[in-house]
N, C-alpha and C positions, 0 to 999 in steps of 0.2 A: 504494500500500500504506500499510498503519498505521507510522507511527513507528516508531522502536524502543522508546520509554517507553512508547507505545500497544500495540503488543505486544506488549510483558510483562506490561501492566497486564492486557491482554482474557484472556494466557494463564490469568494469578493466578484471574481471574472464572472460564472454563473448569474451572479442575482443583478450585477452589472446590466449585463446586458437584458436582462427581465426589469429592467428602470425602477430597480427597488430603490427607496430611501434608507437610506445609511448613517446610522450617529452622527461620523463627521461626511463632508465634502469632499468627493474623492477628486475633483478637478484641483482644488484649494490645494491638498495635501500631495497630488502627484506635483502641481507646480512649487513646492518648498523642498521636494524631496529634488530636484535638479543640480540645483547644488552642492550636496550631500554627497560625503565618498560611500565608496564600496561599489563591489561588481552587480551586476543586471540581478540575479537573481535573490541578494541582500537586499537591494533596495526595493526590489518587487517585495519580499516577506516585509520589509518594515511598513512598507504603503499598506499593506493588506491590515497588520494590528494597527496603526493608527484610525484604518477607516472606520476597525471594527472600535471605536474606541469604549461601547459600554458592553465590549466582551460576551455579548450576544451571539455571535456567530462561534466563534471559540467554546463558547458553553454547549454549545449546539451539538458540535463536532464532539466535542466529550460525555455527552451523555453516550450519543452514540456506540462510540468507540468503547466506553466502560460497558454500555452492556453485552456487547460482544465478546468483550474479556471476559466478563461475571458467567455468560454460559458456558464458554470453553471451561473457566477453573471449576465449576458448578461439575459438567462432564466428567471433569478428569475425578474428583472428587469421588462421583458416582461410581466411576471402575473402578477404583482405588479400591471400596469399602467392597465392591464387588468380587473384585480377583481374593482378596481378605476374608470373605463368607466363604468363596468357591472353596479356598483351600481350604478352611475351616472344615468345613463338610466333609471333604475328603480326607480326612488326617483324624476319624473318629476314631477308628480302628487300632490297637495298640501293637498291632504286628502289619508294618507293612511292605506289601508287593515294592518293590523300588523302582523297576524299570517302569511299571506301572503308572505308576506317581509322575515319575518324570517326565513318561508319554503324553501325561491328562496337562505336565505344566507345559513342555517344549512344545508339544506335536504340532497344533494350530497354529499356533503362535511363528513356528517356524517357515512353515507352510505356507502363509501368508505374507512372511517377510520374503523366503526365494520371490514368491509369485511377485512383489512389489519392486524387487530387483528386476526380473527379469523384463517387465513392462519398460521400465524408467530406459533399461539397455534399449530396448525394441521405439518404444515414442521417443525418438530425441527430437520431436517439433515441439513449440511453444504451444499448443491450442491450449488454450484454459477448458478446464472440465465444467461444462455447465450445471454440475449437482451444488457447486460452491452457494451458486445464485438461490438456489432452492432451498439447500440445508440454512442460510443463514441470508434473511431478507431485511434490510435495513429500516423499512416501511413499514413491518411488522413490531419495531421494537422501540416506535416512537407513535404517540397517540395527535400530536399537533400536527394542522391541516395550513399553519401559518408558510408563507413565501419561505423563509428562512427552514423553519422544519424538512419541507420539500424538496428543496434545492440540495439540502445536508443529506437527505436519504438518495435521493439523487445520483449525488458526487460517491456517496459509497458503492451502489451499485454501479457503477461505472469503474472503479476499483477492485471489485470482486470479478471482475468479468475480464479485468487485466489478466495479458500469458502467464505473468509470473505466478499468480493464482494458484497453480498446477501444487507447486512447492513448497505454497501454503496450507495446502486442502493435506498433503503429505505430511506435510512438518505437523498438523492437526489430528492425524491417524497416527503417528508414530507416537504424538505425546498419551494419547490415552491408553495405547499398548505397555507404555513405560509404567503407568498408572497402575495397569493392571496385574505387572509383574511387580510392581512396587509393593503392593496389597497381598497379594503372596508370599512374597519375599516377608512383609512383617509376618504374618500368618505363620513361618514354617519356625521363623525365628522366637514366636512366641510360644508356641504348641512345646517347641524343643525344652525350651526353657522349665514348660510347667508339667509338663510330661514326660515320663520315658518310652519309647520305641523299641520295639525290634525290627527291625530291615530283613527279611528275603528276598529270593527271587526262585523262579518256576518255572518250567520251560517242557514240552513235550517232543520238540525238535533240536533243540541246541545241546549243547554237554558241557560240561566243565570247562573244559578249555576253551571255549567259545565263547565263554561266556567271562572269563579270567584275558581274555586279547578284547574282549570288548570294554568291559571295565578298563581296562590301561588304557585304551584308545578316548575313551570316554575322562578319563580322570586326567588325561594329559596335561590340557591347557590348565584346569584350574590346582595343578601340582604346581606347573609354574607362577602361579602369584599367592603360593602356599595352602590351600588348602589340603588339608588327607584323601588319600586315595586308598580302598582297601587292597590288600594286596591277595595273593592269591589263596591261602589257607582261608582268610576268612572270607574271599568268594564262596570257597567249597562247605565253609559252614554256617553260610546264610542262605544256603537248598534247602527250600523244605521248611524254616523255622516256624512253631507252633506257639513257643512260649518266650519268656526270658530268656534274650543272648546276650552275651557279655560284655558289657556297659565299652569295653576299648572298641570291640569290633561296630556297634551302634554309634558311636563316633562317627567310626570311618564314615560307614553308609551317610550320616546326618550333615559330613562336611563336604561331601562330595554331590549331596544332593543340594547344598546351600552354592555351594562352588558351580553348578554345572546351573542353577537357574542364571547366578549373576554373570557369570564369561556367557555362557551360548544363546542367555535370553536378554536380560539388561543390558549388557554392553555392545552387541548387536545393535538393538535398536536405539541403542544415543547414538552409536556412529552413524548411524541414516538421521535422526532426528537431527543431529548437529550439521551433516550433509544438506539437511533438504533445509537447513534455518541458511545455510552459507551460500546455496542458490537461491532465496528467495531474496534473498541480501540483493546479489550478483544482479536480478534481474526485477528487482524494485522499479517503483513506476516512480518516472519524474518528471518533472513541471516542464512541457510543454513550451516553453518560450518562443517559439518560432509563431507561434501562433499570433493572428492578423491581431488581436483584442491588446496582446501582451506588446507585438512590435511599434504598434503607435504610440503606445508609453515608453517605449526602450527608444523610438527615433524622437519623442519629441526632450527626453532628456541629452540625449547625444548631440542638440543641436547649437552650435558654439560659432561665433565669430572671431572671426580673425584677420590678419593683420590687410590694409587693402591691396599689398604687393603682391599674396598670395592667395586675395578675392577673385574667386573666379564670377560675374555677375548673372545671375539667371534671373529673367525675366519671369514675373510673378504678377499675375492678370489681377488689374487693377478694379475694383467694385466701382459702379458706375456712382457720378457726384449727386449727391442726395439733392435735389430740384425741389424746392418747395412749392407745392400748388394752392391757388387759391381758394377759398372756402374752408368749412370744417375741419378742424381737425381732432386728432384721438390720440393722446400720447398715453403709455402702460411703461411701465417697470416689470421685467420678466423674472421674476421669482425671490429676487430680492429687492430689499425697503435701498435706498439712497438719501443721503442726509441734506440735499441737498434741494427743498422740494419744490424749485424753481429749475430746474436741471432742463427743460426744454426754453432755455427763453431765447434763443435763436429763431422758435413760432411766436413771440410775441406781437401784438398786431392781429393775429389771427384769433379765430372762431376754436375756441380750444378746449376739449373734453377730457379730463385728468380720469380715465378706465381706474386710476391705482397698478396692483401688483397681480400678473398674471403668474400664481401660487400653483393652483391645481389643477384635474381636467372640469371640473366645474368653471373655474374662471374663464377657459381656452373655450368651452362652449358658449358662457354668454358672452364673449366677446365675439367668436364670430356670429354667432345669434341677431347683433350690433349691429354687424358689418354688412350683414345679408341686407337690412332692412336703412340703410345708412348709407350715404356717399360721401366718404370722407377719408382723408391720407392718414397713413399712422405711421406713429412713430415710437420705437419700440429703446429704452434705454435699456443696457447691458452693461455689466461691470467690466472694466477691463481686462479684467485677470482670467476672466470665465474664456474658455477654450470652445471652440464652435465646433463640439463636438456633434453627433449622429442624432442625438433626441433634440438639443438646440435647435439644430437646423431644419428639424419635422414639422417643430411647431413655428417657425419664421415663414416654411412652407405652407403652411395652412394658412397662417393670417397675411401673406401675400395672395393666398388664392381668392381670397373672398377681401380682399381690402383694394375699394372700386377707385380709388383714384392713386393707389402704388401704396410701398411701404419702405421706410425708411429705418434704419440700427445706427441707434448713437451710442458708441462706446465711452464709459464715464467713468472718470480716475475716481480710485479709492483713495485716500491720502492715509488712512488707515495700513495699506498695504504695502512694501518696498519692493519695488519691481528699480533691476537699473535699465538703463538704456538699450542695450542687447536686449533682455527679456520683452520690454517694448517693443520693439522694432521685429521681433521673431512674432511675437500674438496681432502686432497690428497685420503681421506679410499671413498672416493664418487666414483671417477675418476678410483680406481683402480676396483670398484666392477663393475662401467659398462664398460670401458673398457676389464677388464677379461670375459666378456658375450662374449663380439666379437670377440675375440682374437686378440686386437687390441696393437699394441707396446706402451709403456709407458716409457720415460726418465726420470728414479728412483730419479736422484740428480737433477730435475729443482725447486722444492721448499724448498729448504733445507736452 
């Protein structure tokens, strides 16, 4: 899965472009962060918590995320106490079968680890296993129907359904198996403790010596990191056992059955579990930067002036001069107040209808509502700092289309805000290249 910086970052991207409202200002905040050292993908996480600044979205992402965890440990929990009953159950008996025992701990258990080997050799493609999506739905484990809830279930299926996935859904199947020889493991270790044993074995095909080369074969590995292994007398006098055998040779059998769970069962499956946590690592999902959303924030931070010897000049299509027409007019403030509340008095003279602040889609309806029924020029003030981003410029489009004698954008200093000259000169060459698309009017001297 993505980070957690990555995740807030991608969610911020998501509800973005769904023109959700945000604690802070993400135009405001992208334009402070310009400045500001650090590589593209630092400065993309720090944009992302500043936006989120009342940790909404972050909360979001961690409910999530915890209860995802809370069932996996919940899981592992349940096999634990599971594999701990199983053996319980089977260890009532005060004389036991050995190979027996061992078949009921290893057999399965082994069976399934070849078989998970030999798949992983045979797929070496990335396809993600679509049961991921199924076993665990991110939609399911959040009850809000809120923008933000949606978007976060969202982003995680869309995670789950990532290649790397495969290695996760792995790394998830090998941790419950550990669980469940874990559970065993205490189980044999406790029974041991409070009880005494006899260990046989039984056979109607095999003989003593076959069974004296299988035992050595068997007791190999866990001879090598010390545990006992019985040797060959007491093979031949644990045929057959009925009653009380002799506490050294009961040893053996008890250390060799402790030995042969942890080498052939537990330590097996951490080396795959640690394997499949080290590819999931290897082929983790990551943040997307090329993407058109994230490159207009990476070009417009990267855009710098320089010296005029090594100015190359490009020609940057100039918005046509705002024309004042006679009669009516409609001046509005787009979404923010301005302190300054004479800010159109270059219409002075004229027939002039103060709309206020075009806030929400309620106001964008009755003002074209207005317009429809109204012959009159407008003129729309804009802060200087605001970036004539994609939703800006929908609603500058709608109220040019019903605004019957044209419409005019005056951009208007903040003295509140420090922008220097470069950063001027790049937002006014912004304003003039999309406004000259529409042939929308533009007031030459409001940032000057």
């Amino acid at each position: 899965m993505l980070s957690k910086q990555d995740q807030l970052t991608e969610l911020v991207r998501e509800l973005e472009t769904q023109n959700h409202v945000f604690a802070a200002d993400p135009l405001l905040i992208t334009e402070k962060l310009q400045d500001e050292s650090g590589n593209p993908i630092q400065k993309l996480h720090r944009r992302a918590e500043r936006i989120d600044a009342n940790a909404q979205l972050a909360s979001t992402l961690g409910k999530i995320d915890g209860r995802i965890k809370g069932i996996i440990l919940v899981m592992s929990i349940v096999w634990c106490i599971s594999g701990f009953l199983g053996l319980f159950t089977l260890l009532q008996a005060n004389v036991v079968n050995f190979f027996y025992v061992l078949v009921c701990l290893l057999g399965f258990h082994t069976v399934m680890l070849v078989g998970w080997l030999l798949l992983t050799l045979v797929n070496q493609g990335d396809q993600s296993p679509s049961i991921v999506t199924s076993f665990i739905s991110p939609r399911a484990l959040v009850r809000g129907k809120d923008d933000v809830t949606m978007a976060a279930a969202s982003l995680y299926e869309r995670q789950l359904q990532h290649t790397g996935m495969r290695w996760y859904l792995s790394k998830f199947s090998h941790q419950l198996w550990l669980a469940t020889l874990t559970g065993m493991l205490f189980a044999i270790i406790f029974l041991l403790i409070v009880r005494q044993y006899s260990f046989s074995w039984e056979s109607t095909l095999l003989s003593d010596s076959t069974l004296m080369t299988l035992t050595h074969w068997l007791g190999w590995l866990p001879n090598m990191v010390g545990f006992s292994v019985p040797d060959s007398d007491a093979v031949v006098q644990s045929r057959l056992v009925q009653g009380t055998m002799p506490l050294t040779i009961a040893r053996q059998w008890a250390s060799l059955l402790i030995g042969s769970l942890l080498m052939y069962g537990i330590v097996p499956r951490a080396i795959a579990w640690a394997f499949c946590a080290l590819m999931f690592r290897r082929k983790k999902m990551r943040l997307d930067i090329k993407l058109p959303y994230y490159q207009k924030i990476l070009n417009f931070w990267q855009r710098k002036v320089v010296d005029a010897d090594d100015f190359e000049e490009k020609i940057v299509p100039v918005a046509p001069v705002a024309q004042v027409a006679h009669g009516q007019k409609l001046v509005a403030l787009l979404e923010y107040p301005y302190e300054d509340e004479h800010w159109y008095q270059f219409s002075v003279g004229h027939q002039i209808h103060d709309f206020g602040i075009l806030d929400d889609r309620d106001d964008m309806e009755r003002l074209l509502s207005y317009l429809e029924d109204n012959d009159v020029q407008v003129l729309i003030g804009i802060h200087a700092q605001a970036l004539p981003d994609r939703g800006t410029m929908r609603k500058l489009d709608k109220i040019a289309s019903h605004a019957k004698q044209g419409l005019i954008v005056q951009l208007l200093k903040d003295n509140n805000v420090t922008m220097n000259q470069a950063a001027k000169s790049a937002r006014y060459d912004q304003w003039q290249t999309a406004l000259a698309e529409r042939q929308i009017g533009l007031v030459a001297d409001s940032i000057s």
